[in-house]
C-alpha positions in Angstrom: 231.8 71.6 -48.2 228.9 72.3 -50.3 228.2 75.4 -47.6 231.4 76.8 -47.8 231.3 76.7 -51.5 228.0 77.9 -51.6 229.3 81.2 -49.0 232.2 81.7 -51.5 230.0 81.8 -54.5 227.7 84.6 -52.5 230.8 86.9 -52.0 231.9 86.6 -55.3 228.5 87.8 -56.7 228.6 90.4 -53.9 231.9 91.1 -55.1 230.8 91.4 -58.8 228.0 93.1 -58.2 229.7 96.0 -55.8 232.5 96.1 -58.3 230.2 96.9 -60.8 228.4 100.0 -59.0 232.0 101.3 -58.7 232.1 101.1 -62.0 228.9 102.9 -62.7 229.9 105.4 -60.1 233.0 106.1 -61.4 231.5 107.1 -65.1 228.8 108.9 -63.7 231.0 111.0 -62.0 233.1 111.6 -65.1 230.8 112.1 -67.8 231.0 114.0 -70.7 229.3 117.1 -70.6 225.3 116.6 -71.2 222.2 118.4 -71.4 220.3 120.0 -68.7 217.6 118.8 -67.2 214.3 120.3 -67.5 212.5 118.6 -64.4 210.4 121.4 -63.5 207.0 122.3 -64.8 205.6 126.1 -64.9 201.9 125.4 -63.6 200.5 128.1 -64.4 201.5 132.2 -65.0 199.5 134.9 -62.6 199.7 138.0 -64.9 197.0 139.8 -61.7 200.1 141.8 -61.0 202.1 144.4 -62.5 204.9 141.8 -63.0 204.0 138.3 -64.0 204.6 135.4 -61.6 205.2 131.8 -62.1 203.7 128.7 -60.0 206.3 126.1 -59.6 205.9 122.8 -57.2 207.0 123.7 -54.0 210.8 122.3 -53.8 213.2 122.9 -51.2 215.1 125.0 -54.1 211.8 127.0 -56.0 210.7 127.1 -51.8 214.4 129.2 -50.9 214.4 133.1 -51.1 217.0 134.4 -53.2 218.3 135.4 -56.2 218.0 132.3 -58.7 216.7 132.0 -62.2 214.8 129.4 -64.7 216.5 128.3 -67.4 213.4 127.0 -69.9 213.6 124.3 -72.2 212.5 126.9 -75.5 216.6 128.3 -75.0 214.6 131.4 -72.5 216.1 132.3 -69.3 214.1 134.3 -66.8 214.9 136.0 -63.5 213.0 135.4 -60.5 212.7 138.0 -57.6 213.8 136.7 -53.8 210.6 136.8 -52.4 208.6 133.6 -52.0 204.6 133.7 -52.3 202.7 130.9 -51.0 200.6 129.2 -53.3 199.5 126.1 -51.3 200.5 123.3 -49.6 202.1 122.3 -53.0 203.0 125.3 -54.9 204.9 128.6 -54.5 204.3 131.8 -56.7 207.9 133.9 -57.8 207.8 137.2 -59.5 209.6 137.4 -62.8 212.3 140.5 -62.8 213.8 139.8 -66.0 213.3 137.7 -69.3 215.2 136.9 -72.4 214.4 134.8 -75.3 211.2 133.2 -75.8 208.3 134.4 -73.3 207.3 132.5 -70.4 204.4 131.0 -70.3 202.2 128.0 -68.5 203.0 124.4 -69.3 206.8 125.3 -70.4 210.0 122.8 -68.9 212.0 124.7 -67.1 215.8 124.1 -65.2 216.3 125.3 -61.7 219.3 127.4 -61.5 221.4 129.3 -59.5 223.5 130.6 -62.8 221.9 133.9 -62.6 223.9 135.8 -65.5 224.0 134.4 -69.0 227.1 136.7 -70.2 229.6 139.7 -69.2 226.7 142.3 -70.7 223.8 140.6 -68.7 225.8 141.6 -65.9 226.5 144.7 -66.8 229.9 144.0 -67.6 232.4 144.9 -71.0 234.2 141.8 -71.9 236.8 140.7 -74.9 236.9 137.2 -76.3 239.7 135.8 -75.6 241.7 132.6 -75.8 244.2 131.3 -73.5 246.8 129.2 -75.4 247.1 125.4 -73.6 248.6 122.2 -74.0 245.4 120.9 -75.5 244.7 123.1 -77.7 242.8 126.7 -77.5 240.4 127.7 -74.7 237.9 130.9 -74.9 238.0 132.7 -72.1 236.6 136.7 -71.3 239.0 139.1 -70.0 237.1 142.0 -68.3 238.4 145.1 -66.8 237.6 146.8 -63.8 235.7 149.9 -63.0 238.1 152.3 -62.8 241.9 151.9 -62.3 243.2 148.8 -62.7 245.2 146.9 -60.0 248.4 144.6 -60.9 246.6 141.5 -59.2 243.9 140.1 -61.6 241.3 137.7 -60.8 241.1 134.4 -62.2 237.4 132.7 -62.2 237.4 128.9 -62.4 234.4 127.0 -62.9 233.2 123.6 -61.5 232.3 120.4 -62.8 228.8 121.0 -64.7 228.7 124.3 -64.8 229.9 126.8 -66.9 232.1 130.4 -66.8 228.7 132.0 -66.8 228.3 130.6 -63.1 231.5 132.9 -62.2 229.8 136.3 -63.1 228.3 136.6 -59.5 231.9 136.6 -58.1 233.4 138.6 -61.3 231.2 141.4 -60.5 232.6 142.2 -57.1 236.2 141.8 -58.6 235.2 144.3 -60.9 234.3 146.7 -58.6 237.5 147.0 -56.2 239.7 147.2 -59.4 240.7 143.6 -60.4 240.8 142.8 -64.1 239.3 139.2 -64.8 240.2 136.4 -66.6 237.3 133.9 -66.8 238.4 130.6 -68.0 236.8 127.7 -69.8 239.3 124.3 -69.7 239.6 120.7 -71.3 235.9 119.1 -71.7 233.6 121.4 -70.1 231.2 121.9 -73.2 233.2 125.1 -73.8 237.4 124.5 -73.7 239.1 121.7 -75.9 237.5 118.5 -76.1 240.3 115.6 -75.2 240.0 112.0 -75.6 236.8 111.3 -74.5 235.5 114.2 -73.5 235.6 113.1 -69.6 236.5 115.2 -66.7 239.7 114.3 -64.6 238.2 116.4 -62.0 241.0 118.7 -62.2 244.2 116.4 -62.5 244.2 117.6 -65.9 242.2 120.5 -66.0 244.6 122.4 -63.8 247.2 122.8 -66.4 244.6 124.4 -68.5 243.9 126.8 -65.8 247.5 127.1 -65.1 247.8 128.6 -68.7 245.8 131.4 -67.9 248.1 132.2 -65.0 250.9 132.9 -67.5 248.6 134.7 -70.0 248.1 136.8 -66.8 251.5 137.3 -65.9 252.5 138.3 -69.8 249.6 140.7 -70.3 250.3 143.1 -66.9 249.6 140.9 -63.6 252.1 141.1 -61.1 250.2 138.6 -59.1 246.6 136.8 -59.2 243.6 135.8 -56.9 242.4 132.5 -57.8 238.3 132.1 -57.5 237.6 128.4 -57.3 234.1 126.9 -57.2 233.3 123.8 -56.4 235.8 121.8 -58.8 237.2 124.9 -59.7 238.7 125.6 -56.2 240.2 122.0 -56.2 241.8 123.5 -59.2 242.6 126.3 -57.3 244.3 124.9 -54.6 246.3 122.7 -57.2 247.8 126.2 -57.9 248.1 127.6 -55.3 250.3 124.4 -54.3 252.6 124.9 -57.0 256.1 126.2 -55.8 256.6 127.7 -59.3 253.6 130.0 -59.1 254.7 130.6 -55.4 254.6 134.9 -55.0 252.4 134.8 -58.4 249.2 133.1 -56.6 248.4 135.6 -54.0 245.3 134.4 -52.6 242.0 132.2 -53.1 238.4 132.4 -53.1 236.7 129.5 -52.7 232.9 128.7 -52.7 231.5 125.7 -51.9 235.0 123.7 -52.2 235.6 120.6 -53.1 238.1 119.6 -50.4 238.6 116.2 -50.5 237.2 113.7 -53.8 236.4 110.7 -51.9 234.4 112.6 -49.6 232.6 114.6 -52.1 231.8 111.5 -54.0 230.3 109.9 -50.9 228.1 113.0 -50.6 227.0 112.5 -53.8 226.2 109.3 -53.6 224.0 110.5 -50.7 222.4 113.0 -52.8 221.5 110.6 -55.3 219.6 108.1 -53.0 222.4 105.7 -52.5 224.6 104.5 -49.3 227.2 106.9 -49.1 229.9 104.4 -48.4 229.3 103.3 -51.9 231.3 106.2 -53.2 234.4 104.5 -52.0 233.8 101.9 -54.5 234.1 104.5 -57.4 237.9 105.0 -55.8 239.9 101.9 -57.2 238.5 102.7 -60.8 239.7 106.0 -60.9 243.1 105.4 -58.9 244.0 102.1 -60.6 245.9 101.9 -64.1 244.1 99.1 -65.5 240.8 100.2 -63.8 240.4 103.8 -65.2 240.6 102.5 -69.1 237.8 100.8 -68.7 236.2 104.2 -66.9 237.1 105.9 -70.0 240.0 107.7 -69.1 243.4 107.5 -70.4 245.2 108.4 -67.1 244.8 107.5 -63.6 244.3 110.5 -60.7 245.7 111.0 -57.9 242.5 111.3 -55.1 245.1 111.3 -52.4 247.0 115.2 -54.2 243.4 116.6 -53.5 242.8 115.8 -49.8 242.9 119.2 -48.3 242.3 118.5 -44.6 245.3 116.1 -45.3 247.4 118.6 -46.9 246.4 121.6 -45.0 249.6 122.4 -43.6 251.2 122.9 -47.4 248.5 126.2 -47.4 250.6 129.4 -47.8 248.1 132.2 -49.3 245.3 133.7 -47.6 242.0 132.0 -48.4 238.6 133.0 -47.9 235.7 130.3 -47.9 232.3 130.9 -48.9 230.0 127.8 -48.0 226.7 126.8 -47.7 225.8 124.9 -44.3 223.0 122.8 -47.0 225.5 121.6 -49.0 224.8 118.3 -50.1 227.5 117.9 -52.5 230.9 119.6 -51.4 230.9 118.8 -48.0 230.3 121.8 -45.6 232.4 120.0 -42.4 235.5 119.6 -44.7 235.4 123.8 -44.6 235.0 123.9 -41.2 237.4 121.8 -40.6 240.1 123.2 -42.5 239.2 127.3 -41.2 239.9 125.3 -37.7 243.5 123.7 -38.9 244.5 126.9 -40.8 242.5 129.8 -39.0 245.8 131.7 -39.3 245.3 132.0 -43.1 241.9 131.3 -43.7 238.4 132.9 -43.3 235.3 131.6 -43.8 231.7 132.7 -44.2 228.5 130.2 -43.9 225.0 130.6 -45.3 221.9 129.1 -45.3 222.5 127.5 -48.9 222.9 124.1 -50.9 225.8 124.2 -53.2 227.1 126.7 -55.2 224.3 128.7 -54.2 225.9 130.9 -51.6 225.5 133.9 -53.6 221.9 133.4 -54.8 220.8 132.9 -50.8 222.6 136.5 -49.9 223.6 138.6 -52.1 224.5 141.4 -50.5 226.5 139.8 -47.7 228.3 137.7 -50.0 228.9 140.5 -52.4 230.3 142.5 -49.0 232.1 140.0 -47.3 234.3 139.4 -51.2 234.6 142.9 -51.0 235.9 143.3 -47.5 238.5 140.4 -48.1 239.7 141.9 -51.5 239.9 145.2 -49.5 242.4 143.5 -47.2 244.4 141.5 -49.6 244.2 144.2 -52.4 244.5 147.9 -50.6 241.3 148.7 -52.4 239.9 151.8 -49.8 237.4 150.2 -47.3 235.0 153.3 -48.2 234.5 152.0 -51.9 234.3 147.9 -50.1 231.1 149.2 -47.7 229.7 150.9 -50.9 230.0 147.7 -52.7 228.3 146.0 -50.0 225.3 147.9 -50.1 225.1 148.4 -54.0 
């Protein structure tokens, strides 16, 4: 007897203690928006050279040719050129193409990032503030016009969870170039859009009416239809939409990068990422599905995980889709994409790089900026002349 009481009181903890990383999980995931980290270190700046260059540790991200950019704890953001130097066993040299704000210099924190624009201008864009009208309240948003005529399908850039619009302006610029006018969107708690409640994400269970509000500012200010870019959250959003039979004929077709196709799965990942199990992700699934759970999470409703299971729902996909995803992607899984071009190759195309997430782009810019092209080409009638010049620009 005293055994079998002693078993039940080891599950129980077990049971406590497993309950409680769900918990944990679950808030993580959800958090308000924070600040970023600064958890690199500028050894040392080689000014030898006609351009200055910075030694970083030697990271599998400061280590990856491509377009990225550091983000410095002094509010300065500088532009680093795709080549790699090697420094060492330990370090890597990058040459600096651009600065703004504050100088670089040795001994500064510094952010990794692959948010390599900070505004419409700094990507040599013209933009209006704007704000989109929503249920919560209003959201800023930039409407920018094409160069040259303007087509009656506009582009709508959504964000993902962490980020920020500024993130979109790698895919606004190609948009921009075959003749798409684009509205980039900030929604409910993401440091920018309404702050609700607590200021949690409901990793786009909520955000998606936000989003959906830009839709019809489209449709009143001169779209006859719309493109939805997603990334990461943003094309969970995305999809949401593009689900909708009352924007069925208005949502004509989706961009994704690096999609989050499925929550549980993604949260596994993540809990990957971060050093744990991945199974324990499924833990963080009854306190965001369950009523009297998800109060205690810190949000006032509980979401649906099941509406966002794409490989599930695959067959409910109408418009044509293009992927963009990184085979490195540690956080939206890259099988899920695979997976779903397989089920829905009728409607859906897909093009893989050697990238982690969200970082597609910054690994290949030119082929990412030409295969967008080609595929707006396609879905847009914009000539495939001016989509091969866009490719090589």
């Amino acid at each position: 007897m005293k055994a079998a009481w002693a078993v039940a009181g080891a599950l129980t903890a077990s049971s406590v203690v497993l309950g409680g990383l769900g918990l944990v999980i679950a808030r993580r995931l959800t958090a308000p928006v924070s600040g970023r980290r600064y958890d690199l270190t500028i050894r040392s700046l080689d000014n030898s050279v006609e351009r200055p260059i910075v030694i970083l540790d030697r990271t599998p991200h400061t280590a990856a040719p491509g377009d990225y950019c550091l983000i410095l704890e002094n509010g300065g953001w500088v532009r680093l050129a795709p080549g790699v130097e090697d420094r060492g066993p330990c370090l890597v040299g990058r040459e600096v193409v651009g600065e703004s704000g504050p100088a670089v210099a040795a001994g500064q924190r510094a952010s990794w990032s692959g948010i390599y624009f900070q505004s419409p201008a700094d990507a040599g864009l013209q933009s209006t503030d704007i704000e989109i009208q929503t249920d919560v309240g209003p959201a800023p948003a930039w409407l920018i016009p094409p160069q040259g005529s303007p087509s009656t399908t506009w582009a709508i850039h959504i964000h993902g969870l962490g980020s920020t619009r500024a993130g979109t302006l790698r895919g606004v610029q190609v948009a921009a170039e075959v003749g798409m006018t684009s509205l980039v969107v900030t929604y409910r708690n993401d440091g920018e859009g309404p702050r609700v409640g607590t200021g949690r994400s409901e990793l786009g269970a909520a955000e998606v009416d936000d989003v959906r509000s830009a839709v019809h500012y489209a449709r009143e200010n001169g779209a006859s239809s719309v493109i939805l870019f997603g990334w990461s959250m943003g094309a969970a959003i995305a999809l949401q939409l593009a689900a909708d039979p009352k924007l069925r004929g208005v949502v004509a077709g989706l961009v994704l990068e690096s999609p989050v196709l499925d929550w549980v799965s993604t949260i596994n990942a993540n809990c990957a990422r971060s050093g744990l199990p991945a199974w324990t992700g499924t833990l963080a699934v009854p306190w965001l599905s369950s009523r009297p759970l998800v109060r205690l999470v810190g949000l006032a409703n509980p979401l649906d995980l099941r509406s966002f299971d794409w490989i599930e729902r695959a067959g409910e996909l109408t418009v044509p889709t293009l992927i963009l995803h990184g085979s490195l992607d540690t956080s939206s899984p890259f099988g899920l994409s695979t997976r779903l071009r397989a089920f829905r190759s009728d409607i859906i195309a897909m093009e893989a790089f050697h990238a982690d997430h969200a970082l597609s782009w910054n690994s290949d810019r030119l082929r990412w900026n030409g295969r967008l092209s080609v595929w707006l080409a396609s879905q847009t009638g914009y000539t495939k002349s001016a989509a091969t010049q866009a490719f090589r620009s």
